[in-house]
Structures are given as C-alpha cells and as structure tokens.
VEXVO-681664 format. One line per field, with one value per residue: x, y, z of N, C-alpha, C in turn. Coordinates in nm, 3 decimals, padded with zeros to 5 digits. Layout:
neast	c(X_...)
nnorth	c(Y_...)
nup	c(Z_...)
caeast	c(X_...)
canorth	c(Y_...)
caup	c(Z_...)
ceast	c(X_...)
cnorth	c(Y_...)
cup	c(Z_...)
This chain:
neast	c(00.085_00.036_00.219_00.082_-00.040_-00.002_00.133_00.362_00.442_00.488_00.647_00.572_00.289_00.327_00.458_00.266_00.019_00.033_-00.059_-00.291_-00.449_-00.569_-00.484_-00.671_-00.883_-01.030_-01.055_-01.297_-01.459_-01.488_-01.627_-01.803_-01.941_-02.001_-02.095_-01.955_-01.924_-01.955_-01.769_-01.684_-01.723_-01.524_-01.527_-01.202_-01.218_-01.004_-00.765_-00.486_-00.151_-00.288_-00.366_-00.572_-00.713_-00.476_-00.481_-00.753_-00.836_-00.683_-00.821_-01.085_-01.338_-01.240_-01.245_-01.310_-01.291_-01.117_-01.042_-00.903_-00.920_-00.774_-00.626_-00.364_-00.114_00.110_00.070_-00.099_00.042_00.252_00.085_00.017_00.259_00.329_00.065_00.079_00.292_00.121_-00.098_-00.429_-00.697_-00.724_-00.735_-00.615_-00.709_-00.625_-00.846_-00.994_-01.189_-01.371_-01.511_-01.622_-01.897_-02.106_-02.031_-02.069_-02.051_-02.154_-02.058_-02.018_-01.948_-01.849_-01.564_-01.325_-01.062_-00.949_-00.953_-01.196_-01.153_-00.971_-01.141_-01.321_-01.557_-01.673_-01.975_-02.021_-01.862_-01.915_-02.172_-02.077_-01.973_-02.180_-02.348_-02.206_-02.213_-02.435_-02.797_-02.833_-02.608_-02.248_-02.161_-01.851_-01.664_-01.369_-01.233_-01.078_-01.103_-00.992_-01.022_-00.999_-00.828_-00.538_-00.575_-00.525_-00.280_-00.017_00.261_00.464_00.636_00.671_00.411_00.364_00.470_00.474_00.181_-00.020_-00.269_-00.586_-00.821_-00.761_-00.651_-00.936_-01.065_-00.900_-00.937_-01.220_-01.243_-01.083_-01.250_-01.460_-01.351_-01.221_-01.398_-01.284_-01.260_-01.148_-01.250_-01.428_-01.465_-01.605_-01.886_-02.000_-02.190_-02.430_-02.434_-02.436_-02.687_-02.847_-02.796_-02.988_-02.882_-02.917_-02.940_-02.726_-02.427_-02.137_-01.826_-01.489_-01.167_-00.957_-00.677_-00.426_-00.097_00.199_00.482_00.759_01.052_01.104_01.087_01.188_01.458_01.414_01.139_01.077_01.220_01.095_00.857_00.880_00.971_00.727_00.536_00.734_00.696_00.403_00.430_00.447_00.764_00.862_01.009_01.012_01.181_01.146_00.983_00.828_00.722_00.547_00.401_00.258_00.151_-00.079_-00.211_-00.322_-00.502_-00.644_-00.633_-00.574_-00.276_-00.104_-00.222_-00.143_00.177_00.138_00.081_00.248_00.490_00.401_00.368_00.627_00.791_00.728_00.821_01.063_01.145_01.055_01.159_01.458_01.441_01.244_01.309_01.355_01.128_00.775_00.532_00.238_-00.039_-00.323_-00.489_-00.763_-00.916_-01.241_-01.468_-01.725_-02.058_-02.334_-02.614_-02.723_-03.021)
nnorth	c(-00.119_00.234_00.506_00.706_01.010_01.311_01.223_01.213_01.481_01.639_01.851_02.069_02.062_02.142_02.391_02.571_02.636_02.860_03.077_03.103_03.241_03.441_03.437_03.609_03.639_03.384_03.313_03.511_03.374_03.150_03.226_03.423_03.455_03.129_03.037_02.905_02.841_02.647_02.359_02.131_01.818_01.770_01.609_01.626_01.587_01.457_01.548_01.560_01.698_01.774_02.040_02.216_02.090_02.199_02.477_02.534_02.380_02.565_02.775_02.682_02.593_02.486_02.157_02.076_01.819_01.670_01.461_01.342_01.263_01.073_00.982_00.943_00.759_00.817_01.081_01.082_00.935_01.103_01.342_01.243_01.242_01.477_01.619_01.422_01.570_01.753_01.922_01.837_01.670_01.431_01.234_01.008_00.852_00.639_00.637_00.677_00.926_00.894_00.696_00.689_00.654_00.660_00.691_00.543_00.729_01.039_01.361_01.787_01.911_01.879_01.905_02.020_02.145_02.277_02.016_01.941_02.069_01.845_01.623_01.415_01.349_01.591_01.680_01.420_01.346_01.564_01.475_01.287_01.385_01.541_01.319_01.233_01.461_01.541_01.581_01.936_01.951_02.131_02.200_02.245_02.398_02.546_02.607_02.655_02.953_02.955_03.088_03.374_03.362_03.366_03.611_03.776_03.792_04.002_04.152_04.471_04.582_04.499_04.533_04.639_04.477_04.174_03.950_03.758_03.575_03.608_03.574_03.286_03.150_03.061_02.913_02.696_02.599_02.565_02.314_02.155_02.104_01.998_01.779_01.638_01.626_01.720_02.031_02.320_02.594_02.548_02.645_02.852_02.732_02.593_02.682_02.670_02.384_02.341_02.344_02.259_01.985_01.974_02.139_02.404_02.721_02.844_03.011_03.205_03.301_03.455_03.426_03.676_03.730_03.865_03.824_04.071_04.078_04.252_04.457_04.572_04.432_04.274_04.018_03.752_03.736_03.793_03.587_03.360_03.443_03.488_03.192_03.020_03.154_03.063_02.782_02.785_02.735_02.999_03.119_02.897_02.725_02.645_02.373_02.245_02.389_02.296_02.032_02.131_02.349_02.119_01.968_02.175_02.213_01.911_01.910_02.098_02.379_02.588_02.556_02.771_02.939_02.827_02.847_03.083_03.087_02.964_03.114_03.383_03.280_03.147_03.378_03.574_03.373_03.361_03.588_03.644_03.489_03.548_03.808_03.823_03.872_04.133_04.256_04.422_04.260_04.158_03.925_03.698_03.483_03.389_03.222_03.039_03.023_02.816_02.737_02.542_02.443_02.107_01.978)
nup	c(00.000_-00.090_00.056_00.276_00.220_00.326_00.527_00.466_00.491_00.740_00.823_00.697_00.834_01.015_01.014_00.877_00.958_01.095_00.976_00.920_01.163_01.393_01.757_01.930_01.791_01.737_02.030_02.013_01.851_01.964_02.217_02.193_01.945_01.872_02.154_02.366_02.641_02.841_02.939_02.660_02.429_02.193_01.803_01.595_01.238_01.021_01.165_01.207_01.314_01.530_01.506_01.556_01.776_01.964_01.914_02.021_02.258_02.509_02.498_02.520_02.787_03.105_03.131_02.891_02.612_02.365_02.075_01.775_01.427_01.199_00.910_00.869_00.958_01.061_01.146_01.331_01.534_01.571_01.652_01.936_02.084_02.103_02.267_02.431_02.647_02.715_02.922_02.859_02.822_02.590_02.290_02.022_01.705_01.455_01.150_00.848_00.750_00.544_00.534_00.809_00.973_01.174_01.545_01.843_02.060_02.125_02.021_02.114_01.923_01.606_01.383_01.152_00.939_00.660_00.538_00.360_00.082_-00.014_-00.059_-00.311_-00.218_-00.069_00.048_00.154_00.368_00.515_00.612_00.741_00.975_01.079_01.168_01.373_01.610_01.888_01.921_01.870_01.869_01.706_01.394_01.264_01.028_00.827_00.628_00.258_00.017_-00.286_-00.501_-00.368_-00.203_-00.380_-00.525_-00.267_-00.241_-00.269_-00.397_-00.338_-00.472_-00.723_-00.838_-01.075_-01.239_-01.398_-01.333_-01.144_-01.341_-01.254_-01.376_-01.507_-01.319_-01.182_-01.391_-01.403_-01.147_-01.151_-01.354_-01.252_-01.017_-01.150_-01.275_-01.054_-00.865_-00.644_-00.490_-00.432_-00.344_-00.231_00.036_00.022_-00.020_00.167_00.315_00.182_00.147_00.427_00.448_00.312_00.426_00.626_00.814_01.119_01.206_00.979_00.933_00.827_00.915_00.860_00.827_01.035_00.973_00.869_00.689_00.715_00.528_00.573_00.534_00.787_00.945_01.241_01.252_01.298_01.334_01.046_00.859_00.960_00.859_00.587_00.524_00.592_00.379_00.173_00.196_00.149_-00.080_-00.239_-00.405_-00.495_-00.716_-01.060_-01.247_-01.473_-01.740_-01.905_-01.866_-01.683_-01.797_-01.961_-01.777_-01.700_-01.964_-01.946_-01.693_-01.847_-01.952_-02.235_-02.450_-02.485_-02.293_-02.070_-02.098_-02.009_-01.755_-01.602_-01.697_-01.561_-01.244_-01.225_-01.284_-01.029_-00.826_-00.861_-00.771_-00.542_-00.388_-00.423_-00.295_-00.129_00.154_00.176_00.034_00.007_00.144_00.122_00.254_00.269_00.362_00.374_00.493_00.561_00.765_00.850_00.999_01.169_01.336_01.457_01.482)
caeast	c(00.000_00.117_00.204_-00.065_00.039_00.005_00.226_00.508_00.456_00.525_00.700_00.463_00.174_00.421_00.436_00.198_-00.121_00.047_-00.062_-00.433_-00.566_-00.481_-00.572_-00.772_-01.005_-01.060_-01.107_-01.379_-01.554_-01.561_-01.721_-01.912_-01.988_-02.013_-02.129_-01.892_-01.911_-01.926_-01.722_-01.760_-01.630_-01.483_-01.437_-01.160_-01.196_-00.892_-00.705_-00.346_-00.116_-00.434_-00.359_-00.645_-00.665_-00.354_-00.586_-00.868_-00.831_-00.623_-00.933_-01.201_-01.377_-01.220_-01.280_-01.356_-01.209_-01.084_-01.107_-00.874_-00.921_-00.703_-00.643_-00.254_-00.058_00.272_00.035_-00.151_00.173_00.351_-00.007_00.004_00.370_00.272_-00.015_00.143_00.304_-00.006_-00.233_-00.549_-00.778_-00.751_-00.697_-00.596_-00.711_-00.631_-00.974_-01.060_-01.295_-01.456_-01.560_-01.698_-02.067_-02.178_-01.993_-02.145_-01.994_-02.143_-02.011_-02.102_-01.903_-01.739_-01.484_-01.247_-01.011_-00.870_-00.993_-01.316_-01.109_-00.854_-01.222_-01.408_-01.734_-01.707_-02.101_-02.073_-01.769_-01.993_-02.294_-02.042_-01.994_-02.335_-02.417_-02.124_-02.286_-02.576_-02.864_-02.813_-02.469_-02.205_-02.062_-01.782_-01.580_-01.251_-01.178_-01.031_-01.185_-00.888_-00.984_-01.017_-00.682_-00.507_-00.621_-00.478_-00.109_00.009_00.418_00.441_00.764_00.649_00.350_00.367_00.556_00.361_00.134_-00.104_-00.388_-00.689_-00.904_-00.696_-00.685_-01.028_-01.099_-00.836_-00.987_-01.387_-01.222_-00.994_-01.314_-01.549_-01.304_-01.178_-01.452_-01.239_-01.246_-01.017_-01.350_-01.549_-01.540_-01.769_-02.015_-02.035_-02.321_-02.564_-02.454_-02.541_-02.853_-02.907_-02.793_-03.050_-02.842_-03.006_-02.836_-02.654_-02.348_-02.028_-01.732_-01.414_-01.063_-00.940_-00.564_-00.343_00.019_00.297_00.637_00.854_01.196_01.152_01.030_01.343_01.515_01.420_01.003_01.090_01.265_01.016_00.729_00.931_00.983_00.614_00.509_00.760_00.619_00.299_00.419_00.532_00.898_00.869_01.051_00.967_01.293_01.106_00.885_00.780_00.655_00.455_00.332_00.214_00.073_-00.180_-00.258_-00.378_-00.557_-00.772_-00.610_-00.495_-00.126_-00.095_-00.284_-00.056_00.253_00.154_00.019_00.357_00.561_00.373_00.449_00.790_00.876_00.730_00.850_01.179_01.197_01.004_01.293_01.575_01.459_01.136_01.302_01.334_00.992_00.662_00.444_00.079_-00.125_-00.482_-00.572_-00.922_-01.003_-01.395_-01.503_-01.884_-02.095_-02.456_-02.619_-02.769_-03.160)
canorth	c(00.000_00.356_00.624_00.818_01.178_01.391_01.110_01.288_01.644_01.656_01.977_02.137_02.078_02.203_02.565_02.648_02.646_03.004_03.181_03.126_03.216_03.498_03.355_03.683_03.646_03.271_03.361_03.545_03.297_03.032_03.317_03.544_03.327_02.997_03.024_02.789_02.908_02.543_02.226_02.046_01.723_01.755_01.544_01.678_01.515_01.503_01.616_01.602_01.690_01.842_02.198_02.244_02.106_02.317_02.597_02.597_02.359_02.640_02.877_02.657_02.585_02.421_01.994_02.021_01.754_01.643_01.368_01.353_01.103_01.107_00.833_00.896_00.700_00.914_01.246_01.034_00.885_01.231_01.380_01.141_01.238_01.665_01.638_01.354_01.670_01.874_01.894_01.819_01.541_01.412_01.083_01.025_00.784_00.638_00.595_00.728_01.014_00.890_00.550_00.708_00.706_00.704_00.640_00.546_00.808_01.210_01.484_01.852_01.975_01.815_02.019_02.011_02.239_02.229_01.898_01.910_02.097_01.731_01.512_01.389_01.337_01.587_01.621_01.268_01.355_01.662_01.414_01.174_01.492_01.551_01.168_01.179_01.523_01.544_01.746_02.060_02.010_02.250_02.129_02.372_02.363_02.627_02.556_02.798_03.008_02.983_03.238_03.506_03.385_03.402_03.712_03.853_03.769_04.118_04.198_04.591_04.572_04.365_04.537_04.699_04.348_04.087_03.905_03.611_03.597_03.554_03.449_03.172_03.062_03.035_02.830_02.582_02.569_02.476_02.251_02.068_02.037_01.916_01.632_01.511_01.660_01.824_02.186_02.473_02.678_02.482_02.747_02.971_02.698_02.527_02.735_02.582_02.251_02.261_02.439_02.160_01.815_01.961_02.203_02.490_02.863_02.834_03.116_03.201_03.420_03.464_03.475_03.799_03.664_03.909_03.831_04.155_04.083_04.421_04.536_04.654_04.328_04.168_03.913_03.615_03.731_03.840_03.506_03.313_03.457_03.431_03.070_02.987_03.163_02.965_02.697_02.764_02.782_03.105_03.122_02.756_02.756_02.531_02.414_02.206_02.459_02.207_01.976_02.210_02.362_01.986_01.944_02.208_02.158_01.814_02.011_02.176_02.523_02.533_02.607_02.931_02.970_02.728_02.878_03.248_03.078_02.863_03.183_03.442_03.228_03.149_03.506_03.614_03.281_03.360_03.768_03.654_03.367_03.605_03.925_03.830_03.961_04.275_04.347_04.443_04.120_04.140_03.756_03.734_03.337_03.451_03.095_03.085_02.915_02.822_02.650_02.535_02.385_01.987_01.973)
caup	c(00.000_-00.125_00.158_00.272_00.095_00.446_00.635_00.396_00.484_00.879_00.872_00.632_00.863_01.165_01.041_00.802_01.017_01.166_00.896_00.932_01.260_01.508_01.860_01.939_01.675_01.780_02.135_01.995_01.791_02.060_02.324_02.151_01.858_01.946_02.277_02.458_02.796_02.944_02.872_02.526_02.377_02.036_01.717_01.488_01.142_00.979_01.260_01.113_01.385_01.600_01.526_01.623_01.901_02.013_01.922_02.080_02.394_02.603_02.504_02.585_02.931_03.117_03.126_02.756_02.542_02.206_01.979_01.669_01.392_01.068_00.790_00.871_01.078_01.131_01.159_01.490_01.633_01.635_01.737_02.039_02.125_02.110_02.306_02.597_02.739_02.747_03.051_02.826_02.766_02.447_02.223_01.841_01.660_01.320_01.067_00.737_00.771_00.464_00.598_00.925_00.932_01.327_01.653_01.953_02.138_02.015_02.039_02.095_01.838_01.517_01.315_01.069_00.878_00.504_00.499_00.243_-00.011_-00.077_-00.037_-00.423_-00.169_00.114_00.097_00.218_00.491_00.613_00.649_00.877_01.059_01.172_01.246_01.460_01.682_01.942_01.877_01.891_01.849_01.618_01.288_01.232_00.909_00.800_00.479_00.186_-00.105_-00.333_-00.589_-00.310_-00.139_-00.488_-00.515_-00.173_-00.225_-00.265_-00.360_-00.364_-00.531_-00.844_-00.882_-01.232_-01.359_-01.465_-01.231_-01.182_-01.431_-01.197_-01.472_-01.562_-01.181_-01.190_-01.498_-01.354_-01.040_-01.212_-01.415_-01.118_-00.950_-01.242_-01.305_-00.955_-00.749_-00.567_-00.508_-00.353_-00.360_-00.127_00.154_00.011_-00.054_00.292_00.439_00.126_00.175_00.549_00.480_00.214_00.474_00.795_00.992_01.138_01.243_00.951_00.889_00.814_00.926_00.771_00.944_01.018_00.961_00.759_00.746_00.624_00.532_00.544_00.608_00.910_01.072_01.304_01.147_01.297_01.255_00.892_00.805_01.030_00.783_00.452_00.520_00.585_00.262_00.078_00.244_00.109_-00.273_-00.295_-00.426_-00.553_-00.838_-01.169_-01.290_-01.562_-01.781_-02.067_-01.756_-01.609_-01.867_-02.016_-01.672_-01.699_-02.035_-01.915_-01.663_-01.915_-01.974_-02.404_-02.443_-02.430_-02.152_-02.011_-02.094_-01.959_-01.626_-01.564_-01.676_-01.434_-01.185_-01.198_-01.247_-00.943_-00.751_-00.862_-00.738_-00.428_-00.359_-00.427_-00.285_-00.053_00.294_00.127_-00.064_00.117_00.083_00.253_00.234_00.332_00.316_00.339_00.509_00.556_00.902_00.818_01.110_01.181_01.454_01.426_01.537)
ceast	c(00.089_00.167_00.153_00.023_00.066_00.087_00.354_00.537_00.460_00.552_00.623_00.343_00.194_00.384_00.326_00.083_-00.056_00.008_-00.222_-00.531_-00.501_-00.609_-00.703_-00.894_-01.085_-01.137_-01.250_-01.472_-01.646_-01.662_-01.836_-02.027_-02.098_-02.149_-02.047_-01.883_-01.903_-01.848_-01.776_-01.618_-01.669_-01.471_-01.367_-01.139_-01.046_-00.754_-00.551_-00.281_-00.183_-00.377_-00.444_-00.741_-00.556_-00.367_-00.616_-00.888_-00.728_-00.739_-01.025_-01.249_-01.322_-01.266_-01.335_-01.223_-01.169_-01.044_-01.030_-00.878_-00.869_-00.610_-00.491_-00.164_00.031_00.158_-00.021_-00.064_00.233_00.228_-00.013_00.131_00.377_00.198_00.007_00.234_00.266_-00.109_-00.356_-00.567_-00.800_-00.718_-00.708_-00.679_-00.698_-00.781_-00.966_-01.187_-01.406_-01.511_-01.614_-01.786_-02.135_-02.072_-02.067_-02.175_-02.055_-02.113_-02.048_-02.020_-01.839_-01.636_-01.365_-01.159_-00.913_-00.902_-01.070_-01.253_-01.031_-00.998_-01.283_-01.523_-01.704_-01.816_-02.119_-01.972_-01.843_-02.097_-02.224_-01.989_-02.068_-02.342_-02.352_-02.157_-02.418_-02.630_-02.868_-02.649_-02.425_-02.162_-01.990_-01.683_-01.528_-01.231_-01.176_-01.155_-01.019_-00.863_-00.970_-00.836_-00.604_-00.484_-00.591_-00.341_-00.055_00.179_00.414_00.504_00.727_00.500_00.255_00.432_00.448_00.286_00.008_-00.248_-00.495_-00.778_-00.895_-00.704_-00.824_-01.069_-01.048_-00.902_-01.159_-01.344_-01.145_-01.134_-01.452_-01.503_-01.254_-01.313_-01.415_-01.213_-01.173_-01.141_-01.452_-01.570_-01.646_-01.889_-02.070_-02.152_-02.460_-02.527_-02.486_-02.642_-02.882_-02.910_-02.875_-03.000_-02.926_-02.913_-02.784_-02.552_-02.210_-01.951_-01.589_-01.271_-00.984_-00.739_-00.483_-00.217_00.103_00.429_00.677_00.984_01.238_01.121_01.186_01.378_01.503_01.265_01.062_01.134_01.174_00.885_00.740_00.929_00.868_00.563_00.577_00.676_00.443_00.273_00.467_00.653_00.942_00.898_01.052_01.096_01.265_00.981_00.781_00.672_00.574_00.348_00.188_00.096_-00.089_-00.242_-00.359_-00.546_-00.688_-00.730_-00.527_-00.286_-00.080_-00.139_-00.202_00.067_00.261_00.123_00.216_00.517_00.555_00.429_00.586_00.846_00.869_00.812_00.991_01.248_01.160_01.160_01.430_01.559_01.341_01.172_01.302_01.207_00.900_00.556_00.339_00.002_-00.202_-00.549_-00.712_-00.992_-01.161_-01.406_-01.664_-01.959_-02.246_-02.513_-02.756_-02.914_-03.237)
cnorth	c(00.124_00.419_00.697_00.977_01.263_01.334_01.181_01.483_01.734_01.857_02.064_02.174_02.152_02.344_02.632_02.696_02.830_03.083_03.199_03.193_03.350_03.461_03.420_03.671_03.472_03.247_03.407_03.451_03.194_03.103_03.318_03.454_03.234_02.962_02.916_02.797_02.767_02.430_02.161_01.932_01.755_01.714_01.603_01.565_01.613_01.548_01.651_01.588_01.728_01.929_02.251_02.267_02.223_02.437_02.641_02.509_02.488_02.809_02.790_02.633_02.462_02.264_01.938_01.892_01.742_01.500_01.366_01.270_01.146_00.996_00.838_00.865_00.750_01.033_01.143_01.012_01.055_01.343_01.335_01.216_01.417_01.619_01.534_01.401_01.798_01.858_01.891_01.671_01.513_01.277_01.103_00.872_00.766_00.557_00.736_00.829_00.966_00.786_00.575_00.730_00.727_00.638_00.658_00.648_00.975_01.294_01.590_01.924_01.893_01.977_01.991_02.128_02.235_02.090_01.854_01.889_01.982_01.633_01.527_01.363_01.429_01.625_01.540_01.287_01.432_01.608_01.355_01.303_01.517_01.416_01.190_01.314_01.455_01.619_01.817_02.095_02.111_02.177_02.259_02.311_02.549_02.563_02.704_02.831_03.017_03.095_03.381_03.474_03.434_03.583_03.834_03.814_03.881_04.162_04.321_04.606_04.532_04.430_04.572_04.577_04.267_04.058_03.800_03.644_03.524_03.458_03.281_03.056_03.003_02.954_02.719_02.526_02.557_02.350_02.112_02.007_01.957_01.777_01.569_01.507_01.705_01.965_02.290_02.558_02.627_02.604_02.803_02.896_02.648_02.597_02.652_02.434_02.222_02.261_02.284_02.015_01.876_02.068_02.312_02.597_02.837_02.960_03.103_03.331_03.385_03.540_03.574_03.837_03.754_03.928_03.972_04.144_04.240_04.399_04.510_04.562_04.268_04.041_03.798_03.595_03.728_03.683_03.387_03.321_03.431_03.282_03.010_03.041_03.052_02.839_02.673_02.768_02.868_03.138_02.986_02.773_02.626_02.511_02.307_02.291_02.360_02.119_02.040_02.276_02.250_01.967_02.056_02.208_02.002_01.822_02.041_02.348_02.499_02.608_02.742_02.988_02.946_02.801_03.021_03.244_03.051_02.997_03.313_03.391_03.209_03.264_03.560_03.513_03.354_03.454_03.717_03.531_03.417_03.703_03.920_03.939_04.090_04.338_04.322_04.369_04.129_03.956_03.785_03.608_03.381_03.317_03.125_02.957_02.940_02.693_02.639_02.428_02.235_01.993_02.003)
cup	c(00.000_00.004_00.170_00.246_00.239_00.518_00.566_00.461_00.651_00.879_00.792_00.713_00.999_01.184_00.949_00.827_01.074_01.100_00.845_01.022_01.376_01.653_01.952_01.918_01.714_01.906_02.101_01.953_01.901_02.155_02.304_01.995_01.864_02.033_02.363_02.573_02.875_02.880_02.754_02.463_02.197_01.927_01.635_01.347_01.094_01.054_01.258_01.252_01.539_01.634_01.624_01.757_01.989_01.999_02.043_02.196_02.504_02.604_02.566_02.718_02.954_03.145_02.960_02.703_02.392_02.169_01.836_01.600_01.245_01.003_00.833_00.974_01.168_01.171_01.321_01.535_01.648_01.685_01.899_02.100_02.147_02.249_02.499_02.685_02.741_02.864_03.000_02.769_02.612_02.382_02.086_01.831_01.476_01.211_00.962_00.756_00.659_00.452_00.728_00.945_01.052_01.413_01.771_02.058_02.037_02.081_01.998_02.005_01.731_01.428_01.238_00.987_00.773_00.495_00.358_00.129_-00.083_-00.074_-00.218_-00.348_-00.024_00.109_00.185_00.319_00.566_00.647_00.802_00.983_01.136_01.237_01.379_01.646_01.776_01.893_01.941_01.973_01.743_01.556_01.242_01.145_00.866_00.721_00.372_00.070_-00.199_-00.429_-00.499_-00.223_-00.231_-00.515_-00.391_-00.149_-00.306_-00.264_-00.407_-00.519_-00.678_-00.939_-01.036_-01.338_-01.379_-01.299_-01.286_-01.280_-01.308_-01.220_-01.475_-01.452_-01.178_-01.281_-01.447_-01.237_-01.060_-01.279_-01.318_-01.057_-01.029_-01.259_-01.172_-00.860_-00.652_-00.591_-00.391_-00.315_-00.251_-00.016_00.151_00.004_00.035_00.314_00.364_00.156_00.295_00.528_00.431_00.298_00.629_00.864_00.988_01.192_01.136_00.918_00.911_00.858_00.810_00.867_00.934_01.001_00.851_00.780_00.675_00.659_00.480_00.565_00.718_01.078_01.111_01.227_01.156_01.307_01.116_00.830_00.851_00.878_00.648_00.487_00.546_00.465_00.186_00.118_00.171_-00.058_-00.316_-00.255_-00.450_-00.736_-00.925_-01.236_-01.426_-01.641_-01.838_-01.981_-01.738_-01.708_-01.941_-01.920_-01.677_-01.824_-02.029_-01.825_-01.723_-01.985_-02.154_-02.334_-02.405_-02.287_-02.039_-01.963_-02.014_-01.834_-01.570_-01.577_-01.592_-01.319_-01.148_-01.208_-01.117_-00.817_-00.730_-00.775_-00.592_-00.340_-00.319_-00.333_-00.189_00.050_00.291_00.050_00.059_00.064_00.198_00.165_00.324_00.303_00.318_00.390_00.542_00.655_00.906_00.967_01.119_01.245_01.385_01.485_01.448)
C-alpha cells in the first residue's frame, strides 16, 4: 500500500497552520460566537497533527475535550507524542474520515479544517460529521476560497511586472473540481450545503488573519514569515517549464494559456525567492469558518 500523501509532509503541517488564525479572533468565535461558555467534547476530522486542538483547547472551558481522527498514521503517532506533554484530555485515533458514518460516542461539536477541499465526496464527509454530533450540536468547518486567497497575495515591489492571471486561476480551479470533485472553492459553498444536509443557524465568518512581510520586521520574525510563505508555494521555483506547462494543459487550460500561467508564476517565484526579505508582501488566506447547529 502507497504512503498516505500527508504522512510525507510533517513539517509542512508544523508551520503552516500560523498563517491562518490569530488567537484573538478565535477567542472570539468560541465566546461570543459559538457560545462555549461550558465544557464540550470535540471530534476533529482530519485532525493532522491536532492543530487544532492546540488551538482551541487552552481557550475553551475548562474539562472540555478532544477527539482527533485522521487516515494517517505518522500524523496520529507524532499527534500522540505533542499532546502527551499537554495537561489536556484528548486521544488520536487512526480511521478514514470517509468510511466514518456514526460512533457510539457524540459529540457537541465536530470540526475540521482544510480537509473538504482534498475530499471527491465531502457532501458525504460533512454528512459523517453531523451523524457523529448530538442534537443541537455544532458542525464547524474552516476551509479555503482559493480564488479570493489568490487574489490577496500582494508583492508591492512587483507590482507593475507581470502578475497572476486571476481568470486563468479560476478556470483551472472549475475545471480541477469538475473532473476530480475536488475543489479549492469549497469554503464559500459550505453554508448551502449545510442548509441543504439539515443544519439549522446556519453562517459564516471569515478569518481575520493578515500576514505583512517588510523590512523593518526583526530578522528572525521576517525570516520566520518568509519561510512559511515559501512553504505555502510562494517562491517555488519550476525548474522544468515544458513539464509544467504539459501538466496544466492536461488540466484543461490550451497552451498558451498554459505557458503564460507557468511563466507568471515562476517570475514572481523567482523575485520573491531572491529578494522576498526585502519586498513588502501582505497575504490574506481569506479561510472561511462556516458553522450550523444539528436539530
């Protein structure tokens, strides 16, 4: 059997969650939001290294728990080994989110984050979501809008040089999700699909998370924040054009299209690679945290 794809990317899943969430704004949700004011048990689908966990247990009331369950083996074992010198209640387990249809055990909250967006049925993952709630539990889902993140990666420096064709993003990203069923875009659509599987309250916020690389930031933030961008793609440099190009052609985008996506790109990769700690770079993931209550 292959290697589960996330079991590879440890240090990826280490730092890149910093660039979603400021703990303020979180604080808030669970409060004011939410309503969490008393203890609640958790499930995190997907749970990866349980970021999330490492969130939002040191906000919540105290005796709440958590619950992580995620198809990969290394992401639970080094979940397990985090969290066994933490003073909170919690347990991993390894299962397929997409084989989970009820456990005996419910919980007043399920939740997940970037998950949907890698699923060909998360309809059918956000169903095993609910089963797995009480009524008038919360199903809370964070997941991206990719054309609006796209769209908020901002180099001052660069700005008159070329830059990403939006359009083009967008065509790729209907077309990605016509043929795998998977979609980058899912955030925005969560609130109809609860509406559509039962939930009730349904609404969405949107995380108030904006990172800026400058100058004038110290050198071990500034290199701290460059190295999580790269991390996230930008300054990933294509050292096969013809490849890449081929690749989105396959895709769906004609040649040309191809070629002017794959060479945007790499120009900016390249300037941002060489010259990042020095240009003024604002990012605005734009994740979309949609929620709606089971009853």
């Amino acid at each position: 059997m292959s290697e589960y794809y996330w079991d590879t990317k440890l240090d990826y899943l280490k730092t890149s969650r910093y660039l979603y969430f400021n703990d303020d704004y979180l604080e808030f949700l669970i409060y004011k939001v939410w309503g969490f004011t008393n203890p609640v048990k958790i499930i995190d689908f997907g749970c990866g290294l349980g970021y999330l966990g490492l969130k939002f247990l040191p906000l919540l009331p105290k005796g709440s728990t958590y619950i992580g369950i995620d198809k990969g083996e290394k992401l639970i074992e080094e979940a397990k080994k985090i969290f066994s010198k933490l003073p909170y209640d919690t347990e991993f387990i390894v299962s397929d989110v997409e084989q989970v249809q009820s456990w005996k055990m419910k919980y007043d909250v399920a939740i997940c984050q970037a998950l949907l967006l890698h699923l060909p049925n998360p309809r059918e993952v956000l169903l095993n979501m609910i089963n797995c709630v009480k009524n008038n539990g919360k199903i809370i889902c964070i997941e991206p809008h990719w054309n609006s993140c796209m769209a908020n990666f901002y180099i001052d420096e660069l700005e008159e040089f070329k830059s990403i064709n939006l359009g083009l993003l967008q065509k790729l990203y209907r077309m990605d999700k016509n043929r795998t069923g998977k979609d980058g875009n899912i955030g925005i659509k969560l609130p109809v699909y609860m509406r559509e599987l039962g939930l009730k309250n349904v609404n969405s916020r949107v995380s108030d998370c904006v990172r800026y690389l400058n100058p004038d930031l110290c050198l071990e933030d500034g290199e701290l924040l460059y190295n999580l961008l790269r991390n996230e793609g930008f300054g990933s440099i294509c050292n096969n054009l013809d490849n890449a190009v081929k690749g989105l052609v396959n895709r769906g985008l004609t040649i040309e299209e191809a070629q002017e996506q794959v060479e945007s790109e790499n120009y900016i990769s390249r300037c941002f690679r060489e010259k990042g700690l020095e240009y003024n770079t604002v990012f605005a993931p734009t994740m979309i945290i949609s929620y709606g209550t089971k009853g």
